[in-house]
KOLBA-629850 format. One record per atom (N, C-alpha, C): x, y, z; chain; residue number from 1; residue in one letter. Coordinates in Angstrom, 1 decimal, decimal comma. Layout:
BEGIN
+--------+--------+--------+---+-----+---+
!      X !      Y !      Z ! c !   k ! r !
+--------+--------+--------+---+-----+---+
!      X !      Y !      Z ! A ! NUM ! A !
...
+--------+--------+--------+---+-----+---+
//
This chain:
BEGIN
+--------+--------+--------+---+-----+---+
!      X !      Y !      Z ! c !   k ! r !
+--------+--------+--------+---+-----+---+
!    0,8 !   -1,2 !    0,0 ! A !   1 ! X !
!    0,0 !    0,0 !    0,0 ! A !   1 ! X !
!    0,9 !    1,3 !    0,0 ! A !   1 ! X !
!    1,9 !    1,6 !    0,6 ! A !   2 ! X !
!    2,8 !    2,2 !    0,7 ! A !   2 ! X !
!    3,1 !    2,7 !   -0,1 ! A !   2 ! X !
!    4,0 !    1,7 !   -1,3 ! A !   3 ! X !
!    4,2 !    2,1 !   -2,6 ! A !   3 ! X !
!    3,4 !    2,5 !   -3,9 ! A !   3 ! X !
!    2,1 !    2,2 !   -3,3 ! A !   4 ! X !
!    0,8 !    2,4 !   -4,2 ! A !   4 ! X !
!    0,8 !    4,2 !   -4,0 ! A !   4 ! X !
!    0,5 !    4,3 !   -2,4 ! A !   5 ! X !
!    0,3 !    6,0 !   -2,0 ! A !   5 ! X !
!    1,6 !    6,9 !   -3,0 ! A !   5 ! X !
!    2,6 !    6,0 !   -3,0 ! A !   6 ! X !
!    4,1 !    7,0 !   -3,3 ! A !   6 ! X !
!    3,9 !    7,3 !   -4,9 ! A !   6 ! X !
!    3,2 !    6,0 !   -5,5 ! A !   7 ! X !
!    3,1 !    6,2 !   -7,0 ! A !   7 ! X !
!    2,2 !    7,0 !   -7,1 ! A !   7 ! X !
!    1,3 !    7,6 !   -6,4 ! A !   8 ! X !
!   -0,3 !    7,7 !   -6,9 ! A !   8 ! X !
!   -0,8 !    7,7 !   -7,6 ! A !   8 ! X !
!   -1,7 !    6,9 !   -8,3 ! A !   9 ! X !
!   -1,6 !    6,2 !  -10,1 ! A !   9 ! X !
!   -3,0 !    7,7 !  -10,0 ! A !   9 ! X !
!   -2,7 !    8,4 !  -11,6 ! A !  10 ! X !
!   -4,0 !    9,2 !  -12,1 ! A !  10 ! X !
!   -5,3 !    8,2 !  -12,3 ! A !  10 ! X !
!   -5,1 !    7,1 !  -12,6 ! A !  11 ! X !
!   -6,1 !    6,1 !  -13,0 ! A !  11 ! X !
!   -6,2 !    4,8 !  -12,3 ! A !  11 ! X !
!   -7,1 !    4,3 !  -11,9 ! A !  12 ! X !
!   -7,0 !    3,1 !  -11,5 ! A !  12 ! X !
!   -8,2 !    1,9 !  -12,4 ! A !  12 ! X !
!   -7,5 !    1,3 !  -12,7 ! A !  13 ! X !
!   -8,0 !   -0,1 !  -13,4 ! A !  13 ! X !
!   -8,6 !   -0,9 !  -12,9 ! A !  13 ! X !
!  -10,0 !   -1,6 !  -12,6 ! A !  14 ! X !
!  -10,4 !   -2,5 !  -11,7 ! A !  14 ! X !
!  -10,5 !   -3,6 !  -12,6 ! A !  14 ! X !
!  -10,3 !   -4,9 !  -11,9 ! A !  15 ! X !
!  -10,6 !   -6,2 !  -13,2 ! A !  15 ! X !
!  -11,4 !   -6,9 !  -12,2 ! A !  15 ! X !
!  -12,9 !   -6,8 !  -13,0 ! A !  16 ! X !
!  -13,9 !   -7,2 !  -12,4 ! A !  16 ! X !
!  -14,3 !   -9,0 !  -13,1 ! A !  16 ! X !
!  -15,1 !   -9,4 !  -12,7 ! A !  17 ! X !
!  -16,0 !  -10,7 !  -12,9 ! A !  17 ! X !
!  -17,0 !  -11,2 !  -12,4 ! A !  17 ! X !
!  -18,0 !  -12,5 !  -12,6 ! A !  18 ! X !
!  -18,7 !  -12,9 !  -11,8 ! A !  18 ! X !
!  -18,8 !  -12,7 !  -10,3 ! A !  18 ! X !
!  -17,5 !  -13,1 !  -10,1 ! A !  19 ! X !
!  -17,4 !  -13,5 !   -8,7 ! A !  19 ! X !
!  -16,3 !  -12,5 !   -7,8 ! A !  19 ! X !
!  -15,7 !  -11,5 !   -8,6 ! A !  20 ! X !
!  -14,9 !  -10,2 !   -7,8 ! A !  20 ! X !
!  -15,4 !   -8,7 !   -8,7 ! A !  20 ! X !
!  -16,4 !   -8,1 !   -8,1 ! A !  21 ! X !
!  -17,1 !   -6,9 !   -8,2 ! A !  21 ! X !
!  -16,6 !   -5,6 !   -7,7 ! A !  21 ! X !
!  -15,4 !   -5,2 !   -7,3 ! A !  22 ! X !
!  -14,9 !   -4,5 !   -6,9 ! A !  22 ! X !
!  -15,7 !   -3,1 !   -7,6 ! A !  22 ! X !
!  -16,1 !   -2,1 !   -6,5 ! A !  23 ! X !
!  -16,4 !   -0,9 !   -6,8 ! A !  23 ! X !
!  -15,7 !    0,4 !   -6,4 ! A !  23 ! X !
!  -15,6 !    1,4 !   -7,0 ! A !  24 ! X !
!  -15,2 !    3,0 !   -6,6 ! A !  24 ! X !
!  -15,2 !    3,1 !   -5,2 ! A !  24 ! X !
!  -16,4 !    2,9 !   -4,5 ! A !  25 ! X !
!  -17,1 !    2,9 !   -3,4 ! A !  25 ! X !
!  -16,1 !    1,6 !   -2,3 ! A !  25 ! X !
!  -16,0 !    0,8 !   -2,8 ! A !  26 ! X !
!  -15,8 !   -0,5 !   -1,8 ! A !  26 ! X !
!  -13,7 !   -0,2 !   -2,2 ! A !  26 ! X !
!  -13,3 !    0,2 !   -3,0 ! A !  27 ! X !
!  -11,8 !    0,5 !   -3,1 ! A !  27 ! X !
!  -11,5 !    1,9 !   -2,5 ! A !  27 ! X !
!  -12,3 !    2,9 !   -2,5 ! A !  28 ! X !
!  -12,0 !    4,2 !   -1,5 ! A !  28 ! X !
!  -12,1 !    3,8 !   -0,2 ! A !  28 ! X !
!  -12,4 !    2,6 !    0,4 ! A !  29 ! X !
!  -12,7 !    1,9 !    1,8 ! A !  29 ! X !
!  -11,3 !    1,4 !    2,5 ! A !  29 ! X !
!  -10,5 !    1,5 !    1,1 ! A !  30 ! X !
!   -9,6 !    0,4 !    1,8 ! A !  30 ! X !
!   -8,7 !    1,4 !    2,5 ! A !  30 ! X !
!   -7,7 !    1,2 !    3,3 ! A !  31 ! X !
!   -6,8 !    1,7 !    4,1 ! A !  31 ! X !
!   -6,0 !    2,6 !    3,5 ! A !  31 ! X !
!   -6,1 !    4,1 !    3,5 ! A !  32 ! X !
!   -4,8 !    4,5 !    2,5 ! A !  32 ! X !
!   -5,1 !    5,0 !    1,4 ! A !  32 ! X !
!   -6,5 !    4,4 !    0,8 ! A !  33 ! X !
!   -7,0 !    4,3 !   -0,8 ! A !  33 ! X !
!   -7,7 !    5,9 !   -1,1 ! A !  33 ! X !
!   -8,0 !    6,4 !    0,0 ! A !  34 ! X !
!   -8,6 !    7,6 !    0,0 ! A !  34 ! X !
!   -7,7 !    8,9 !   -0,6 ! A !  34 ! X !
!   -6,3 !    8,7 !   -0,1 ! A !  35 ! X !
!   -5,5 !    9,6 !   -0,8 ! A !  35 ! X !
!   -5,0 !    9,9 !   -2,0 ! A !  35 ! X !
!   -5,6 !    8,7 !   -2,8 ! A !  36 ! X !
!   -4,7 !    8,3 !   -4,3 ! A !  36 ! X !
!   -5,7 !    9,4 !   -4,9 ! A !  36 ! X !
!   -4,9 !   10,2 !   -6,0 ! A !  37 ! X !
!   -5,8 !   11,3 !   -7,2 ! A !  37 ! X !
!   -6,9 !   10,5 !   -7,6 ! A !  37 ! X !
!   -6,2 !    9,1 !   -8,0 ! A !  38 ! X !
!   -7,9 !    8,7 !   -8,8 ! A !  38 ! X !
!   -8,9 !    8,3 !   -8,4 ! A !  38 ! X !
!   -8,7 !    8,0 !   -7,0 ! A !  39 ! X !
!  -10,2 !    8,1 !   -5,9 ! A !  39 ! X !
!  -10,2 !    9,7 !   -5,6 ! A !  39 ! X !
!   -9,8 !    9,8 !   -5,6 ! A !  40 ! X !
!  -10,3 !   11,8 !   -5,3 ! A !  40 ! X !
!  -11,2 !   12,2 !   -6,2 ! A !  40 ! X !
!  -10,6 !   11,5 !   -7,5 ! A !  41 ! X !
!  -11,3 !   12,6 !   -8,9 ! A !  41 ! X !
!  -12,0 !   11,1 !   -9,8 ! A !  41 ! X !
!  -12,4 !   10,1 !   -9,0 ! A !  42 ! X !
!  -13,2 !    9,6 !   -9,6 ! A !  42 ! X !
!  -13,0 !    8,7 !  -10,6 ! A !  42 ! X !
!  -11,5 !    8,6 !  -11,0 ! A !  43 ! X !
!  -11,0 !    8,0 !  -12,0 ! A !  43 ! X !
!  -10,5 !    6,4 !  -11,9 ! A !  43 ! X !
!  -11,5 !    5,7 !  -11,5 ! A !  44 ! X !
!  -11,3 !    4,4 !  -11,3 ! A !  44 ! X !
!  -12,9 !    3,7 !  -11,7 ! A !  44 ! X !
!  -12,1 !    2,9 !  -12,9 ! A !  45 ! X !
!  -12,4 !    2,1 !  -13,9 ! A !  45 ! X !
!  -12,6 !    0,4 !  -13,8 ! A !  45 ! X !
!  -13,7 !    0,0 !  -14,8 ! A !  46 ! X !
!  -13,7 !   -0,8 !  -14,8 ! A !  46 ! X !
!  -13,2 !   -1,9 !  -15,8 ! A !  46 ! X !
!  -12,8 !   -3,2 !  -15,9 ! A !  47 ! X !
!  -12,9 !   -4,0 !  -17,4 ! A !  47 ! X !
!  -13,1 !   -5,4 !  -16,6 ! A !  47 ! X !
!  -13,6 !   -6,2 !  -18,0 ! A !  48 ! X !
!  -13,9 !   -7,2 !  -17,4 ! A !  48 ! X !
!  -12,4 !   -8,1 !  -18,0 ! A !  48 ! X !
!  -12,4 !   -8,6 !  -16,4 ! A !  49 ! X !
!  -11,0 !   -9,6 !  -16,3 ! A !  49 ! X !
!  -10,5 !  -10,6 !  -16,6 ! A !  49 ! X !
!  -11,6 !  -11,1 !  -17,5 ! A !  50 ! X !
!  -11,5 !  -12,9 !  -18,0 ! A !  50 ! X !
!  -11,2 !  -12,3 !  -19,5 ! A !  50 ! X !
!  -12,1 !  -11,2 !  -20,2 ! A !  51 ! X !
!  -11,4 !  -11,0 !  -21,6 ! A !  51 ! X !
!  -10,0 !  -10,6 !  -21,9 ! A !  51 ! X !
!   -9,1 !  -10,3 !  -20,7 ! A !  52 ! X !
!   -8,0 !   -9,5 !  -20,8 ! A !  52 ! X !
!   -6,9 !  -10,8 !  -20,0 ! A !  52 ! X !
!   -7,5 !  -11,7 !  -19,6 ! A !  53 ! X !
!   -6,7 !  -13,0 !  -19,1 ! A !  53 ! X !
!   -6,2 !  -14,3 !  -19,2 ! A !  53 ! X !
!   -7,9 !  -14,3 !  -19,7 ! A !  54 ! X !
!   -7,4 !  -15,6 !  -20,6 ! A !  54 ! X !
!   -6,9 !  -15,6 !  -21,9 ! A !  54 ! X !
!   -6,3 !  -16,8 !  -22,6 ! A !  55 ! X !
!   -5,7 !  -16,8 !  -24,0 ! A !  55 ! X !
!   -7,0 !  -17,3 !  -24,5 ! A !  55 ! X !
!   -7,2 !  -16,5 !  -25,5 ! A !  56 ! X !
!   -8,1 !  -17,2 !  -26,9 ! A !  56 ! X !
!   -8,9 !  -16,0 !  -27,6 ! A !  56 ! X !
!   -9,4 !  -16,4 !  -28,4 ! A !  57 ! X !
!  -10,2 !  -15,0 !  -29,2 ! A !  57 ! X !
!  -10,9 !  -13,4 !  -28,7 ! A !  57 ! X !
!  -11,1 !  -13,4 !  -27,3 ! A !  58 ! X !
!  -11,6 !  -12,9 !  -26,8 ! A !  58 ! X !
!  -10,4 !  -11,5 !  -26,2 ! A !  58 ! X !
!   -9,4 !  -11,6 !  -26,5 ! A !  59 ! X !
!   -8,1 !  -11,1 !  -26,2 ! A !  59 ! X !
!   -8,2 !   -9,6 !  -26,9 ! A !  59 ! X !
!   -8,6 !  -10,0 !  -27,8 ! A !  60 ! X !
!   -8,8 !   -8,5 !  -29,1 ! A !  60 ! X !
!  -10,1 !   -7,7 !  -28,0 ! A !  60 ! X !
!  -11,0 !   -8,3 !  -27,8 ! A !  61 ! X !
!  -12,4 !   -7,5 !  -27,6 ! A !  61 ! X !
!  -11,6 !   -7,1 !  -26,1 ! A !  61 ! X !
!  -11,2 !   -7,7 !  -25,1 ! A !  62 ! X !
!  -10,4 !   -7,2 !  -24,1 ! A !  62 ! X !
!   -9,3 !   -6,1 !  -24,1 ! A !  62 ! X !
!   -8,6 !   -6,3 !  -25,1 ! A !  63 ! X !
!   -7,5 !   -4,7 !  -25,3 ! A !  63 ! X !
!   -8,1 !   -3,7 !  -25,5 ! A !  63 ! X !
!   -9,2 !   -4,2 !  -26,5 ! A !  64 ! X !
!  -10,2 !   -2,9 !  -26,9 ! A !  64 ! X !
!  -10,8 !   -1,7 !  -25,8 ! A !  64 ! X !
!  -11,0 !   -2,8 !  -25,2 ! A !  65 ! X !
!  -12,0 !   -2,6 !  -23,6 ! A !  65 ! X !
!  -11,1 !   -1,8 !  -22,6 ! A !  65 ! X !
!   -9,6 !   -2,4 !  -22,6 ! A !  66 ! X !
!   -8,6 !   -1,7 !  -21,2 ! A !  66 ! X !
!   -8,6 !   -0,5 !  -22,1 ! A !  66 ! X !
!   -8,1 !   -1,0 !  -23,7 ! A !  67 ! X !
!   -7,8 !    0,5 !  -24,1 ! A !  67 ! X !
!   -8,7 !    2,1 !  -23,6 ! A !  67 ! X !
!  -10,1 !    1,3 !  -24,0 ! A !  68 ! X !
!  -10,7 !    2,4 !  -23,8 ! A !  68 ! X !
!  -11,2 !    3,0 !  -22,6 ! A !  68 ! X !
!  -10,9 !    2,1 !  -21,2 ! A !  69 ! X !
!  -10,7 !    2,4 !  -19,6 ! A !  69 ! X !
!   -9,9 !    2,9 !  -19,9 ! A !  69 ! X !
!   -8,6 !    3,2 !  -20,0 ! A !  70 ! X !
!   -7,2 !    3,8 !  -20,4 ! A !  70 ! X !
!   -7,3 !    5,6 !  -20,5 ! A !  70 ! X !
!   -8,1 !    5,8 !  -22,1 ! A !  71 ! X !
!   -8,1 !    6,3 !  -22,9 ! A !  71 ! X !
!   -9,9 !    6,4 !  -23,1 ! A !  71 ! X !
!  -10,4 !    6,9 !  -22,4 ! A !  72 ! X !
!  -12,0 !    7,1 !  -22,8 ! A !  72 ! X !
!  -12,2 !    7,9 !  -23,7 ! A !  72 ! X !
!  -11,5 !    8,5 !  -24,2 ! A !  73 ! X !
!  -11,9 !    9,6 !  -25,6 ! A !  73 ! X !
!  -11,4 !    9,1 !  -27,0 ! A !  73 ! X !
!  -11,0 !    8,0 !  -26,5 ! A !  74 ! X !
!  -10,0 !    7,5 !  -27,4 ! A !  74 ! X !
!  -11,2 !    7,2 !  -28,4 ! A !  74 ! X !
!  -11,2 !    7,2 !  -30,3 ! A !  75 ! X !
!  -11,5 !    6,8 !  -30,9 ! A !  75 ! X !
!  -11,3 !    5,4 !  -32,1 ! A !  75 ! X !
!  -12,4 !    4,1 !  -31,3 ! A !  76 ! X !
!  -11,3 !    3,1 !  -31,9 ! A !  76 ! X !
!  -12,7 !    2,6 !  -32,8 ! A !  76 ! X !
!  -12,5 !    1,6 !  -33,6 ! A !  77 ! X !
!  -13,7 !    1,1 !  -34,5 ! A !  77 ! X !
!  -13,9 !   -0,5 !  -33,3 ! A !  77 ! X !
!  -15,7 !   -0,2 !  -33,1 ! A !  78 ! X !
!  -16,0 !   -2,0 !  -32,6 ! A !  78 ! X !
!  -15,3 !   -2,9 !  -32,9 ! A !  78 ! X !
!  -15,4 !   -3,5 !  -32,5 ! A !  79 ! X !
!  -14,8 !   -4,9 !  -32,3 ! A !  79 ! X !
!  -16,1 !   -5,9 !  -31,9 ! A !  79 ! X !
!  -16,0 !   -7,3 !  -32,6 ! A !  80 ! X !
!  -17,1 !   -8,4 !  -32,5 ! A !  80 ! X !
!  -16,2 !   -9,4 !  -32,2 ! A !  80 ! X !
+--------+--------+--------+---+-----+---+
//
């Protein structure tokens, strides 16, 4: 946690799923987490974790996805 506060990321990335739902709300809870810029200003994000972790076709629709957590203004063409 420590080194989390020292870096203080502008963005935070959540990798959600079925069964780990992590929210804005439930990650500003944690110890410490209150300080970081991107709980201050709101900038914590979601993607889903299984397209960005597992290997197989679904890898493309996944980058697509972090990219655009990343980069929300970003202009990319759909993806299927």
């Amino acid at each position: 946690v420590e080194k989390l506060i020292e870096r203080d990321p502008q963005v935070i990335i959540l990798g959600v799923n079925a069964f780990y739902k992590p929210t804005p709300e439930t990650i500003a809870k944690r110890p410490g987490w209150k300080a970081l810029t991107a709980v201050k200003t709101g900038d914590v994000r979601s993607v889903n974790d299984t397209e960005i972790t597992r290997p197989g076709p679904r890898l493309a629709i996944g980058m697509h996805n972090l990219a655009l957590a990343m980069y929300p203004d970003l202009q990319l063409p759909p993806v299927s």
